[in-house]
N, C-alpha and C positions, 0 to 999 in steps of 0.2 A: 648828248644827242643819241638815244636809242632808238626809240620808237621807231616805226614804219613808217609813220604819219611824217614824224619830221625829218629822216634821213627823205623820203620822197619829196618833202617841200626843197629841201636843198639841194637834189637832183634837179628838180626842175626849175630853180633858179640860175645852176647854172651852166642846165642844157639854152635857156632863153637866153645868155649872154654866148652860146656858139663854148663854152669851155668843158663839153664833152671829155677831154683828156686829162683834165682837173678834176673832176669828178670821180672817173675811175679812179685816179690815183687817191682821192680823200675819202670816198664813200665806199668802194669796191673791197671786198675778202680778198688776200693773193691767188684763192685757189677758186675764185669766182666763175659760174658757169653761166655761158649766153648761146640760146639756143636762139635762131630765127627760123621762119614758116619753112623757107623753104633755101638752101646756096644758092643765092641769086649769085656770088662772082666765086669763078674757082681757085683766088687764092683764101677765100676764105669757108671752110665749109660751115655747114647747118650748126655743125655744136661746137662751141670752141672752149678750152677752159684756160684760166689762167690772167694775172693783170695782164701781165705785159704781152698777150695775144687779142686781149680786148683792149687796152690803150694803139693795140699797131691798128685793130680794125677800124676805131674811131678817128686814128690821126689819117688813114687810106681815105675815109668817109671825105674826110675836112677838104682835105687837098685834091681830090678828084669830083668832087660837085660843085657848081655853082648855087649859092643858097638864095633864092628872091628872097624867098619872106617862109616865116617858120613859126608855126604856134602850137606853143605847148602847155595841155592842160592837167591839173592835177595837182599833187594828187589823189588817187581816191584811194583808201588806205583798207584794209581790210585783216586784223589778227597781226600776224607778222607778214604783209604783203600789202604790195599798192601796184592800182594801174596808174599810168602816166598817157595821154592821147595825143600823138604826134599828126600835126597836120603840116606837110613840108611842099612847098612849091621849087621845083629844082632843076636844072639842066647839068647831066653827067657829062665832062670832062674827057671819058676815056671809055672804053667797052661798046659793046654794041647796041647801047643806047645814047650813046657820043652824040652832047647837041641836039639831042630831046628834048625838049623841058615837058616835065611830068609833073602832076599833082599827087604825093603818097598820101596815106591815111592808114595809120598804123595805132596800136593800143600794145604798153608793155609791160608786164607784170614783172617785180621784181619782187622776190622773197630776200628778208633783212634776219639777220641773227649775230647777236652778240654784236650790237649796232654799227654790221656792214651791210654792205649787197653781197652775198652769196651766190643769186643765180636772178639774170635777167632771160626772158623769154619775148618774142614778139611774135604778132598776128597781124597778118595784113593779108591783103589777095591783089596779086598778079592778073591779070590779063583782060 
């Protein structure tokens, strides 16, 4: 399993069974970078590197949202890179959108080499 195409399909299988932390740990580089839009919560900022700082973000994600329902599509694969399209129905647990429930809609590029994830980036818009 090298390619981009199919390290992506396997992300996205099993971001759809909710095992986010599984993934990083099988699919993820150790020295893995994840950039998002913008630090939406301040323990986490905008760039972070590293598994085990992207396995703490995902397991913070898991345990502080409620997940209605979550569709993930992709992915769409490009050279050594793929988007993945998250569409998340969610009510946050904690912060100051506690008991919100919100609809995201985000797209995330991950660059693969030497068949890991090296660097996930995401795009969405707030407000």
């Amino acid at each position: 399993m090298n390619s981009a195409f199919e390290i992506g399909t396997k992300l996205v299988e099993l971001c759809r069974q909710h095992q986010n932390v599984k993934a990083v740990e099988t699919l993820y580089a150790p020295n893995v970078v994840s950039i998002e839009a913008m630090a939406a919560d301040p323990r986490f900022p905008q760039r972070i590197e590293g598994m085990a700082a992207i396995k703490n973000k995902n397991e913070w994600w898991l345990k502080n949202h409620e997940i209605h329902s979550e569709e993930v599509r992709g992915p769409f694969p490009h050279g050594d890179r793929f988007i993945v399209h998250f569409k998340i129905d969610v009510t946050p647990k904690d912060g100051p959108m506690k008991g919100k429930r919100m609809q995201m809609d985000e797209a995330g590029l991950y660059t693969v080499k030497n068949g890991k994830i090296v660097q996930e980036e995401f795009f969405y818009h707030m407000g």
